[in-house]
C-alpha positions as protocol buffer text, in pm:
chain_id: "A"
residue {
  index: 1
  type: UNK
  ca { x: 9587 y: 3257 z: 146 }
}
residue {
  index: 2
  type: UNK
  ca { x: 9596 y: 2884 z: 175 }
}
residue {
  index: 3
  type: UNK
  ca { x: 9260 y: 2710 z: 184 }
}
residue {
  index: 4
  type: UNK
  ca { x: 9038 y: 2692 z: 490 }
}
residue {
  index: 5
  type: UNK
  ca { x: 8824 y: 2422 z: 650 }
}
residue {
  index: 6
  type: UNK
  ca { x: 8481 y: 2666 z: 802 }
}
residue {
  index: 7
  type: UNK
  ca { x: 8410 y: 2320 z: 1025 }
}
residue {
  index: 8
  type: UNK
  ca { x: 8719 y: 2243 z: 1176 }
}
residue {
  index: 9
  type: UNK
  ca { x: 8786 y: 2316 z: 1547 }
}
residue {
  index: 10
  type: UNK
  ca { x: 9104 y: 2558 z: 1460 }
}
residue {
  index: 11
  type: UNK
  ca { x: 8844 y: 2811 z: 1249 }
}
residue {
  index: 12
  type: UNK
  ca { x: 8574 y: 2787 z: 1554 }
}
residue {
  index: 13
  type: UNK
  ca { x: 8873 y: 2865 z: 1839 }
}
residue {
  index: 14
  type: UNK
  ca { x: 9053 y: 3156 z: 1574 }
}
residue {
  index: 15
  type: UNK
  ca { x: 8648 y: 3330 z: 1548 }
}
residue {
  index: 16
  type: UNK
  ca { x: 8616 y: 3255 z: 1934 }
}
residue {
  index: 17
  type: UNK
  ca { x: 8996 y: 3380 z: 2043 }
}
residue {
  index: 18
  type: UNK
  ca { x: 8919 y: 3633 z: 2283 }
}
residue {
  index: 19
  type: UNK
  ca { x: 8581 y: 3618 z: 2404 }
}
residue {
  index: 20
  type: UNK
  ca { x: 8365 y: 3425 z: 2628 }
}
residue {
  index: 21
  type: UNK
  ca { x: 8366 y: 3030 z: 2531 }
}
residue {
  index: 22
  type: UNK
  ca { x: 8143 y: 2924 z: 2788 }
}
residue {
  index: 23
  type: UNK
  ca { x: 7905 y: 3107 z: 2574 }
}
residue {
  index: 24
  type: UNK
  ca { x: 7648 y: 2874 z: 2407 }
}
residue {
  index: 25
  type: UNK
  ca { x: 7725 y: 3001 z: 2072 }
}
residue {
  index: 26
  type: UNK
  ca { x: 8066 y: 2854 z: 2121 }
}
residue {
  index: 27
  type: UNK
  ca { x: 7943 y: 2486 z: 2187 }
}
residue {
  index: 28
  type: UNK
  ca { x: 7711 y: 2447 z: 1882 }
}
residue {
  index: 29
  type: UNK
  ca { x: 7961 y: 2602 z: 1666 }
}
residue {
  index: 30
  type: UNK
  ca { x: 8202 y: 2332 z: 1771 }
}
residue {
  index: 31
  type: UNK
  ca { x: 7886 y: 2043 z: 1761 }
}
residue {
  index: 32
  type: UNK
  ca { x: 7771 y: 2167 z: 1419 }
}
residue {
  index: 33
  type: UNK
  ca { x: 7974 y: 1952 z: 1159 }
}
residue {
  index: 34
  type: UNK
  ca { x: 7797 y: 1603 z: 1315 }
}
residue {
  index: 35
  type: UNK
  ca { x: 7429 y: 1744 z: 1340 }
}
residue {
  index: 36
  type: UNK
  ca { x: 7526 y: 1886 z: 937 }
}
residue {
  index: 37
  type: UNK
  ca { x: 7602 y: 1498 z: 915 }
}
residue {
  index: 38
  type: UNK
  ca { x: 7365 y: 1331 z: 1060 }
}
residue {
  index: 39
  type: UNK
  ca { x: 7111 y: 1531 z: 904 }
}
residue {
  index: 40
  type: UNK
  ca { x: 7217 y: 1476 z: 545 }
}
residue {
  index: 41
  type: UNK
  ca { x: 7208 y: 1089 z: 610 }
}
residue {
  index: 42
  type: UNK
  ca { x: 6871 y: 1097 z: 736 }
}
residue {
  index: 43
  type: UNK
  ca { x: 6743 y: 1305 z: 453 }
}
residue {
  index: 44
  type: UNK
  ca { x: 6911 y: 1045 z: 191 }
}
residue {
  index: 45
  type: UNK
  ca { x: 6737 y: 777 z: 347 }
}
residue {
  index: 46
  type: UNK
  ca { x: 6449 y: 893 z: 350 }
}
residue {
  index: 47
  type: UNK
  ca { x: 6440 y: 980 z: -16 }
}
residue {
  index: 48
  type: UNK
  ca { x: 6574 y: 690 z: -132 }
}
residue {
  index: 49
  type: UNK
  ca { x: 6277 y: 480 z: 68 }
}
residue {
  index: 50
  type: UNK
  ca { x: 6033 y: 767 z: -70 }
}
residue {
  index: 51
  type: UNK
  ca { x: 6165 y: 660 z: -483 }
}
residue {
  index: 52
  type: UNK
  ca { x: 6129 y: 288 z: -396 }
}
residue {
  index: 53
  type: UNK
  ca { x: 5764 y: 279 z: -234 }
}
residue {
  index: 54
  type: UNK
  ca { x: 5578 y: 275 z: -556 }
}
residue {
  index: 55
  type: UNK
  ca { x: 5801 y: 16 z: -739 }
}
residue {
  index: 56
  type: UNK
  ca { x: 5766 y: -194 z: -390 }
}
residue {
  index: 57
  type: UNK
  ca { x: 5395 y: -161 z: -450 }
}
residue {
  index: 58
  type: UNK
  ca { x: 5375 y: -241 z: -817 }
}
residue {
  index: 59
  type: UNK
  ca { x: 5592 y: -514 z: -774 }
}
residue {
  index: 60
  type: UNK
  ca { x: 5373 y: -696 z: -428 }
}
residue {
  index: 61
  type: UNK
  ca { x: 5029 y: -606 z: -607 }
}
residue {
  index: 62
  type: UNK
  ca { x: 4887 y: -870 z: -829 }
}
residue {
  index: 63
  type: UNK
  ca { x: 4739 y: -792 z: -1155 }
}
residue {
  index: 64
  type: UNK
  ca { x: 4385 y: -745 z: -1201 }
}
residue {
  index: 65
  type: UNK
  ca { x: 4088 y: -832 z: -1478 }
}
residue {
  index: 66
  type: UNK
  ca { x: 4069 y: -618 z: -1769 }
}
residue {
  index: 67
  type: UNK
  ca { x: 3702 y: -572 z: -1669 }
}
residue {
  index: 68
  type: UNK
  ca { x: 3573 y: -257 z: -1551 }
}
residue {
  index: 69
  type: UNK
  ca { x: 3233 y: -168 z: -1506 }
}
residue {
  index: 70
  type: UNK
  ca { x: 3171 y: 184 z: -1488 }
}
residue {
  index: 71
  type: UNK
  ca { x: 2770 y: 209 z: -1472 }
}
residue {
  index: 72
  type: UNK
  ca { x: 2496 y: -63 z: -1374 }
}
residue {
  index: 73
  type: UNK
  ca { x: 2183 y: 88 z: -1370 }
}
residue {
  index: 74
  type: UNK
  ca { x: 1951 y: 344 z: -1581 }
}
residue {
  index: 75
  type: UNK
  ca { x: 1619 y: 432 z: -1481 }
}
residue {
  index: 76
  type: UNK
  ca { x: 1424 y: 677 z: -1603 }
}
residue {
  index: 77
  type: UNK
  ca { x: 1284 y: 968 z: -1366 }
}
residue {
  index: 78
  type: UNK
  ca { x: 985 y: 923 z: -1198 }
}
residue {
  index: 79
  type: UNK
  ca { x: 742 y: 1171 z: -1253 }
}
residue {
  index: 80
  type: UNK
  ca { x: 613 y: 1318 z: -919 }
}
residue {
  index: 81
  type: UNK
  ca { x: 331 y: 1157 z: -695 }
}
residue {
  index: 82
  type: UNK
  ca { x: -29 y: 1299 z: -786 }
}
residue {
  index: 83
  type: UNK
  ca { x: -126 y: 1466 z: -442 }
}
residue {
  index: 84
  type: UNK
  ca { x: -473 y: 1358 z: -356 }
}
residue {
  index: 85
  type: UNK
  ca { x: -715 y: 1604 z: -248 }
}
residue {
  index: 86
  type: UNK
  ca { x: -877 y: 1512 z: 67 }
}
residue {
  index: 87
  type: UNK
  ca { x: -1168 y: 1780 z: 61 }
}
residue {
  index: 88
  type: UNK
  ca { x: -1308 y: 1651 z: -269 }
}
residue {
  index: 89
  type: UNK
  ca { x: -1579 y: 1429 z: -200 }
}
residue {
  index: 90
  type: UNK
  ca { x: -1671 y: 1121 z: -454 }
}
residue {
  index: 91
  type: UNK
  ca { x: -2028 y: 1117 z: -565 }
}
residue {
  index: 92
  type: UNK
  ca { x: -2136 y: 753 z: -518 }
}
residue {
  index: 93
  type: UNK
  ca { x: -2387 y: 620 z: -786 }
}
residue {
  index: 94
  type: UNK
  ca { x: -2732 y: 559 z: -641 }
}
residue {
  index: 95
  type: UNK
  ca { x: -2777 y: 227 z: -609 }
}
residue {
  index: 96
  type: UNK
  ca { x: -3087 y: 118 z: -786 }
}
residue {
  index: 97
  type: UNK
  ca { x: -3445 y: 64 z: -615 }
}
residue {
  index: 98
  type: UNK
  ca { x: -3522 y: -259 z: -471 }
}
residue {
  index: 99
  type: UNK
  ca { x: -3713 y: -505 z: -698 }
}
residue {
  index: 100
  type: UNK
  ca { x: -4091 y: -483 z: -573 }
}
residue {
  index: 101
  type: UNK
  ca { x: -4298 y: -793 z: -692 }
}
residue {
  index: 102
  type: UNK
  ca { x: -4436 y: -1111 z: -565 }
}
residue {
  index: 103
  type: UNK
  ca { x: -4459 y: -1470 z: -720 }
}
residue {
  index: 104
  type: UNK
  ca { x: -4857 y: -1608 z: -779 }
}
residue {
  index: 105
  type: UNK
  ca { x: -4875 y: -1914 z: -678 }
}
residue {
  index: 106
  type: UNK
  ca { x: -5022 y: -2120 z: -945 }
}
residue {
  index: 107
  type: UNK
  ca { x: -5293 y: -2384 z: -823 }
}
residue {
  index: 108
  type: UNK
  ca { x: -5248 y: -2735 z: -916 }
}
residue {
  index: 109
  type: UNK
  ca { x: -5478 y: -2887 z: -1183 }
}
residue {
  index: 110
  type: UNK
  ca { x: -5615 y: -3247 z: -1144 }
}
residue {
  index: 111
  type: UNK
  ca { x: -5667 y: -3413 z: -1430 }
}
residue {
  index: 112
  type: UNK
  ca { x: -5684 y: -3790 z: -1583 }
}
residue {
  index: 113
  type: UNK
  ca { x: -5435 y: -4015 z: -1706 }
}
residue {
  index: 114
  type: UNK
  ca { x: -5505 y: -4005 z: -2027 }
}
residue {
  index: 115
  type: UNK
  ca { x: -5488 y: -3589 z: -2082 }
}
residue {
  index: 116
  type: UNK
  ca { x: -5153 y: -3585 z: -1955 }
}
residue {
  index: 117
  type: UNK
  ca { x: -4881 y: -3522 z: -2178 }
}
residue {
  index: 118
  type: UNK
  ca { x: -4535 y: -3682 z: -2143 }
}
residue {
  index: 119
  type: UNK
  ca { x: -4368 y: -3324 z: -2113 }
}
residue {
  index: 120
  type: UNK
  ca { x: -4581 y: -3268 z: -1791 }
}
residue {
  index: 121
  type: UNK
  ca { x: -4504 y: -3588 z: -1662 }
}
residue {
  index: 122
  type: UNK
  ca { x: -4265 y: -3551 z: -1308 }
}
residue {
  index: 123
  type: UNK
  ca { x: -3990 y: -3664 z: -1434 }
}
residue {
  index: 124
  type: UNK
  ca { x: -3754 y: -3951 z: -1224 }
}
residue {
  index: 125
  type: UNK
  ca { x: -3376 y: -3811 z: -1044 }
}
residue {
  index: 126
  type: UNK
  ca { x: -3189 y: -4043 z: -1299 }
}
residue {
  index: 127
  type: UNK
  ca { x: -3369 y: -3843 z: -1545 }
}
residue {
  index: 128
  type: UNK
  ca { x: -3300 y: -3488 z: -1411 }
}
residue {
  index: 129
  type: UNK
  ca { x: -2938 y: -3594 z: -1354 }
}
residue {
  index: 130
  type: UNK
  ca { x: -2887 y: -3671 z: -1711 }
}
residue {
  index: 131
  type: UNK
  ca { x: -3062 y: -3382 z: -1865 }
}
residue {
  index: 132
  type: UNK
  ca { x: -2822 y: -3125 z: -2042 }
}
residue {
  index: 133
  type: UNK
  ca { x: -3068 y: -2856 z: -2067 }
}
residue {
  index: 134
  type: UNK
  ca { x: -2942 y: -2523 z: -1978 }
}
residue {
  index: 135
  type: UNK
  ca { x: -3111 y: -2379 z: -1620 }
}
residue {
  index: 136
  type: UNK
  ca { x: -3244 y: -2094 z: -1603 }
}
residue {
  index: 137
  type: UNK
  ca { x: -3423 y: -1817 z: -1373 }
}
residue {
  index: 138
  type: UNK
  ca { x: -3688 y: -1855 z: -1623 }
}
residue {
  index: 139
  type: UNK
  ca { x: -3787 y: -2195 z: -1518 }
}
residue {
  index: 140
  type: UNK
  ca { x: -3963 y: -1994 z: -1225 }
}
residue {
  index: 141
  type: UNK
  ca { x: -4327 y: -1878 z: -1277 }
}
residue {
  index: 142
  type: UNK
  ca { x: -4480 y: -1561 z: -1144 }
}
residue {
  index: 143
  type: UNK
  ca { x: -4551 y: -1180 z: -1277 }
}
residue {
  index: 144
  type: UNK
  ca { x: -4509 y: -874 z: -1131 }
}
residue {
  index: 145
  type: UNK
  ca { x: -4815 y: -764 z: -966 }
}
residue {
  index: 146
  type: UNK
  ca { x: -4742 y: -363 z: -1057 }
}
residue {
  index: 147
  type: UNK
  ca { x: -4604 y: -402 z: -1415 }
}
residue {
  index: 148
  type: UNK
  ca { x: -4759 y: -724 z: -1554 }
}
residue {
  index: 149
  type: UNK
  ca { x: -4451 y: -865 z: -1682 }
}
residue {
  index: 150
  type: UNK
  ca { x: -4268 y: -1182 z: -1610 }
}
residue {
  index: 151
  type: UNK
  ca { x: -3982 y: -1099 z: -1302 }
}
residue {
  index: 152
  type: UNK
  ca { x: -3772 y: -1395 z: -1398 }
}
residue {
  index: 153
  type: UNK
  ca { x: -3480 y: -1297 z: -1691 }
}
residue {
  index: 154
  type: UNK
  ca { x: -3346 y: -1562 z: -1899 }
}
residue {
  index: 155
  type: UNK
  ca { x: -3036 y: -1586 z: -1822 }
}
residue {
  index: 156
  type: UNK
  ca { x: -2849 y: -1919 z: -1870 }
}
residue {
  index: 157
  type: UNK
  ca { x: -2554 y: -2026 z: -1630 }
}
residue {
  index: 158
  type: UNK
  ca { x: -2227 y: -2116 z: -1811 }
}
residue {
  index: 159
  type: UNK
  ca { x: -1951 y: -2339 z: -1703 }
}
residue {
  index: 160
  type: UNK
  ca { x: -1693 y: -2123 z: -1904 }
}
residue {
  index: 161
  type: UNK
  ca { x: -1461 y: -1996 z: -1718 }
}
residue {
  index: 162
  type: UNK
  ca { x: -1415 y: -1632 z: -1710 }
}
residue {
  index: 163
  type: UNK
  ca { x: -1095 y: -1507 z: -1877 }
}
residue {
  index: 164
  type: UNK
  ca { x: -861 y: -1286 z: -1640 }
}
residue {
  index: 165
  type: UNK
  ca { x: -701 y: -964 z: -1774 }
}
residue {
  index: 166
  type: UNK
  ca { x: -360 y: -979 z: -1870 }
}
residue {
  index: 167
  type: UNK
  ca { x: -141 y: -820 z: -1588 }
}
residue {
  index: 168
  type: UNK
  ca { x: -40 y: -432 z: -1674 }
}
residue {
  index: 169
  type: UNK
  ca { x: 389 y: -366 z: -1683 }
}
residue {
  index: 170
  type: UNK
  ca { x: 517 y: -65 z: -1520 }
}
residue {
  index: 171
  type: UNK
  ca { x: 744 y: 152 z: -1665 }
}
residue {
  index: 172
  type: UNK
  ca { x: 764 y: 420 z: -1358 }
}
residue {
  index: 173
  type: UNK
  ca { x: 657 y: 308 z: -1010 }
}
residue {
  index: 174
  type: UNK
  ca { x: 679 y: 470 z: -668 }
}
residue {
  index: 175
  type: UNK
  ca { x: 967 y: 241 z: -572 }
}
residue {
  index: 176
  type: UNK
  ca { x: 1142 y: 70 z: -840 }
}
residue {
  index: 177
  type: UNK
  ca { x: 1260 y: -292 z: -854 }
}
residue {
  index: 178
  type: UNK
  ca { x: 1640 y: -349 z: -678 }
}
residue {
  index: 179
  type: UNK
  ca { x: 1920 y: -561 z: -692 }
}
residue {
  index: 180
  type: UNK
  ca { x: 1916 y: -775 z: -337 }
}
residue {
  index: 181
  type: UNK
  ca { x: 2160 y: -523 z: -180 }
}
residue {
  index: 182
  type: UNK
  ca { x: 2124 y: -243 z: -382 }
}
residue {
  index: 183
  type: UNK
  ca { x: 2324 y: -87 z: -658 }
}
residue {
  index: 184
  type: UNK
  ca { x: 2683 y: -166 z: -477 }
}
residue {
  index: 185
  type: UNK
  ca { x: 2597 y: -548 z: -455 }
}
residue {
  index: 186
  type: UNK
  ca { x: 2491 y: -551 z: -840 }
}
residue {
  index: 187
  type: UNK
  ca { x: 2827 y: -370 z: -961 }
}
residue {
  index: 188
  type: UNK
  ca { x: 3013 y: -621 z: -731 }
}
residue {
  index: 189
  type: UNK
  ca { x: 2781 y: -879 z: -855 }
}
residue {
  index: 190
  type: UNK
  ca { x: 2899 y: -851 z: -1226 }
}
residue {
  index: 191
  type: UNK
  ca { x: 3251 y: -741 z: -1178 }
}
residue {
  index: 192
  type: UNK
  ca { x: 3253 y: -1089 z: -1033 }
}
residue {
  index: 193
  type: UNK
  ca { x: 3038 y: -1277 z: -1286 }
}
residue {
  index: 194
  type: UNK
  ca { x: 3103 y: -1128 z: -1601 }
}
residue {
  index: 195
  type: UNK
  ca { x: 3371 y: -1269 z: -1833 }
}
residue {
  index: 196
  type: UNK
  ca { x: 3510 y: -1012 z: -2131 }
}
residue {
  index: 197
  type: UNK
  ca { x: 3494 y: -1226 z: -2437 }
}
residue {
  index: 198
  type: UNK
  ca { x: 3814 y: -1341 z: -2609 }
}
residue {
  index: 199
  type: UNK
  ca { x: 3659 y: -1244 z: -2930 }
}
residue {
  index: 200
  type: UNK
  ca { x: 3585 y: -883 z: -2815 }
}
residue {
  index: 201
  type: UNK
  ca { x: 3908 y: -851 z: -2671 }
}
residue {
  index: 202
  type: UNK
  ca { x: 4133 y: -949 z: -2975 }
}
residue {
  index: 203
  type: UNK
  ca { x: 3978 y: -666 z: -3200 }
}
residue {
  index: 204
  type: UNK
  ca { x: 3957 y: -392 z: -2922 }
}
residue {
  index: 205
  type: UNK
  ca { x: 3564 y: -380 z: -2857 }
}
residue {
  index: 206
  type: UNK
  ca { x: 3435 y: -182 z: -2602 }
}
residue {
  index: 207
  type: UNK
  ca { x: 3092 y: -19 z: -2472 }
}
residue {
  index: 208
  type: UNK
  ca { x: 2783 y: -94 z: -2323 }
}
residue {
  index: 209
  type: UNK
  ca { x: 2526 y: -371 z: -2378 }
}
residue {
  index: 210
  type: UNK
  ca { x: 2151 y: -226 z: -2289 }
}
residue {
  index: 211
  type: UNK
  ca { x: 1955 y: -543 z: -2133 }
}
residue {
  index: 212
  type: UNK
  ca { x: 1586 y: -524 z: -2094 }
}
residue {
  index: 213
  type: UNK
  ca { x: 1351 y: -729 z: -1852 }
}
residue {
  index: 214
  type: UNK
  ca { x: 1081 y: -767 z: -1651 }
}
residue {
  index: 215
  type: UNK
  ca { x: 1072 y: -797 z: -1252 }
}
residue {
  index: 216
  type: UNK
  ca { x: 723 y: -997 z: -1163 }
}
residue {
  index: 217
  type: UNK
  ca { x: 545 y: -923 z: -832 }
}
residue {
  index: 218
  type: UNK
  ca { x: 725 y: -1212 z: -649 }
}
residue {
  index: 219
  type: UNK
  ca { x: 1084 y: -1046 z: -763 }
}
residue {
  index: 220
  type: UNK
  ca { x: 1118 y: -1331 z: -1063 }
}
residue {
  index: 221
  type: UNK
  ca { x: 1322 y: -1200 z: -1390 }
}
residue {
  index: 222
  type: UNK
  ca { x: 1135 y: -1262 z: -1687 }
}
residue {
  index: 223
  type: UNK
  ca { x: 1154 y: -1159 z: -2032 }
}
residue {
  index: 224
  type: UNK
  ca { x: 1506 y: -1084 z: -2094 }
}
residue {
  index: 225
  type: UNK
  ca { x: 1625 y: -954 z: -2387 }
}
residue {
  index: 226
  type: UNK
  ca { x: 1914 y: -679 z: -2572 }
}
residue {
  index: 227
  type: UNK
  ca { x: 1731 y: -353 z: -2684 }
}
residue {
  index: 228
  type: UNK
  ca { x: 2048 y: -175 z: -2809 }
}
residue {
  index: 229
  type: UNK
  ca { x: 2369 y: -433 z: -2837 }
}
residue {
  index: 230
  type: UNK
  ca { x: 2760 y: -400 z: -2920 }
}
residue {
  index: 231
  type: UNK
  ca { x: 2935 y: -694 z: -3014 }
}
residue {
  index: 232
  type: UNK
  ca { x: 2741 y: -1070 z: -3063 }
}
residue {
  index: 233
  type: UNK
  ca { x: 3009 y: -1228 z: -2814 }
}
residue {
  index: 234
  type: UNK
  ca { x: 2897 y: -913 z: -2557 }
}
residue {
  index: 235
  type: UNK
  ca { x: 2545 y: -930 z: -2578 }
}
residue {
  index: 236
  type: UNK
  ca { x: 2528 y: -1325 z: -2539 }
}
residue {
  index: 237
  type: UNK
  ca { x: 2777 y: -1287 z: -2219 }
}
residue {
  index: 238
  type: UNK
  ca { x: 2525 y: -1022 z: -2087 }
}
residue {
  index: 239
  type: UNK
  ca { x: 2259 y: -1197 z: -2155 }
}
residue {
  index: 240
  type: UNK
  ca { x: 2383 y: -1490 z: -1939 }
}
residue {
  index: 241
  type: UNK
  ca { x: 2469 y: -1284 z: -1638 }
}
residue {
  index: 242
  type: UNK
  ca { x: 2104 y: -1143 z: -1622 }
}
residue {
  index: 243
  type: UNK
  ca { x: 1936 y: -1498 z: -1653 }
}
residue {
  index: 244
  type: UNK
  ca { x: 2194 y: -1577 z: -1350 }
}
residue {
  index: 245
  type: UNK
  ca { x: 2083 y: -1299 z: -1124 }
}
residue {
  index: 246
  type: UNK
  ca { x: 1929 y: -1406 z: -773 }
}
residue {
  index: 247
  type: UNK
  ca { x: 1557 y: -1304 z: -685 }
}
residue {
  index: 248
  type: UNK
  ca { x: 1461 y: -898 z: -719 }
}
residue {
  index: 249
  type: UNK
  ca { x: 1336 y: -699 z: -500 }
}
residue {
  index: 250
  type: UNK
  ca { x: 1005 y: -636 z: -631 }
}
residue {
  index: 251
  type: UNK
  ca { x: 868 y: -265 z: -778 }
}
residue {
  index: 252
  type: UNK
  ca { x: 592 y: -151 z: -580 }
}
residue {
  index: 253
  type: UNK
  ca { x: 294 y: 116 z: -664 }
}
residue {
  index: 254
  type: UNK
  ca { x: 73 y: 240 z: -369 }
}
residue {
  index: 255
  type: UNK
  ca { x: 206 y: 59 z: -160 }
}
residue {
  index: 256
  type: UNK
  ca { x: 149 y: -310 z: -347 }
}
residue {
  index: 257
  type: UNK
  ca { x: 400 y: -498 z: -567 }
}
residue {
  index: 258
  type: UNK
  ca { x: 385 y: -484 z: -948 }
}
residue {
  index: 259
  type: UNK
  ca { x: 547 y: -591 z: -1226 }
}
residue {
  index: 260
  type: UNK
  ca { x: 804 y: -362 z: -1387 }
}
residue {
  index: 261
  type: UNK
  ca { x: 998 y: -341 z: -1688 }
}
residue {
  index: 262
  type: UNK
  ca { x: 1346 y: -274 z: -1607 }
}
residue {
  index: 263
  type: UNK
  ca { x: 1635 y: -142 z: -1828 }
}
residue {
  index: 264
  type: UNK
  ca { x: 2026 y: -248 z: -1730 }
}
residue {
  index: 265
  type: UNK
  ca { x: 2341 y: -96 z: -1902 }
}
residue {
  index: 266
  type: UNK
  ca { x: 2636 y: -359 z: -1872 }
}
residue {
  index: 267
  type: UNK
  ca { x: 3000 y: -193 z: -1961 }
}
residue {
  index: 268
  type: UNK
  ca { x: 3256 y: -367 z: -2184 }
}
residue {
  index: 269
  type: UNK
  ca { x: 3563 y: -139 z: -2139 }
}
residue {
  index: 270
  type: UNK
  ca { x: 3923 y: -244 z: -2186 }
}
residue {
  index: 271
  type: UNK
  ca { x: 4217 y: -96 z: -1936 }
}
């Protein structure tokens, strides 16, 4: 039997001798070689565009830092708010009774010239301006009419200053400090900032640098300094990128700003 071509028009006619050609059947049988065709381009085409896509992209796409930073910030939990009891009522401390006495009035004594002393002379204003003594409640005289005892305590005034308390440094706080922005701003902030150091890079160094400091009430960063570090060249580059940081959002306890210390992880990691 010699060889036979299934899509030629002589194999459709000999399957169709003898019956009905106006029969649908007949026409797509006869159409079916060019929709086999044009369906096989098509699908080639679209491969091949399908393989090169990828390569296209690689080859458009510029190449990127080596930087990556994987994790900006660490805080610890907060422990949960103490509820306050409403129904428990303070005991205020009773303040103490109102000082009862009265001030004698001591009458004036006239006497001569000659039996006054200079220390009960009245002395001048130059002379009370210049006088260096300390003053005193004591100065005043009178007793207390019920107890017999003298109602003025000596108690000198001083000019020193009084020395404030230092201000306390949160650990955990209501609402911790934040990066203007929030944590997406400070990731984009040092992807853009830091630099990985050529030294780092040449012998494969990679990590995290742990950064401590201290947000102030007014959002200022103060007190920085590397509590666990990785590579000298890393912790001086992290270093710099904290002292550039823009104003804080401040930490805030009861509803007022405090100071709060702060711990930042910075991530050296090589692609």
């Amino acid at each position: 039997m010699s060889k036979i071509d299934l899509t030629s028009s002589e194999w459709c006619n000999l399957v169709f001798e003898g019956k009905n050609k106006n029969f649908g059947a007949y026409v797509m049988r006869q159409s079916s070689p060019s929709r086999h065709r044009k369906a096989m381009i098509i699908i080639t085409i679209i491969a091949i565009i399908a393989f090169s896509v990828p390569t296209l992209i690689k080859i458009i796409t510029p190449k990127k830092d080596d930087v990556k930073i994987t994790e900006v910030t660490a805080l610890s939990k907060l422990p949960p708010a103490e509820k306050k009891d409403d129904n428990v009522v303070k005991k205020l401390d009773t303040p103490p009774p109102a000082l009862k006495s009265s001030i004698k009035f001591t009458a004036p004594v006239i006497k001569k010239d000659s039996e006054v002393s200079e220390e009960d002379e009245i002395k001048s204003q130059d002379e009370l301006i210049k006088n260096t003594a300390a003053i005193s409640i004591a100065d005043i005289k009178g007793t207390d009419e019920l107890n017999g005892k003298d109602i003025a305590d000596i108690q000198a005034i001083s000019n020193e200053p009084s020395k404030e308390e230092p201000e306390k440094v949160f650990t955990y706080v209501e609402q911790p400090p934040a990066f203007p922005g929030g944590e997406a701003e400070l990731a984009k902030y040092l992807k853009e900032n830091i630099k990985y150091p050529q030294e780092a890079r040449e012998v494969g160094i990679q990590g995290k640098v742990y950064v401590s400091f201290i947000v102030g009430r007014d959002g200022n960063i103060t007190d920085i300094k590397v509590i666990r570090p990785l590579h000298y060249a890393c912790d001086k580059e992290a270093l710099r990128v904290v002292k550039t940081m823009p104003r804080w959002t401040p930490g805030k306890q009861n509803g007022n700003n405090v100071t709060v210390q702060f711990t930042l992880p910075i991530s050296f990691q090589l692609r």
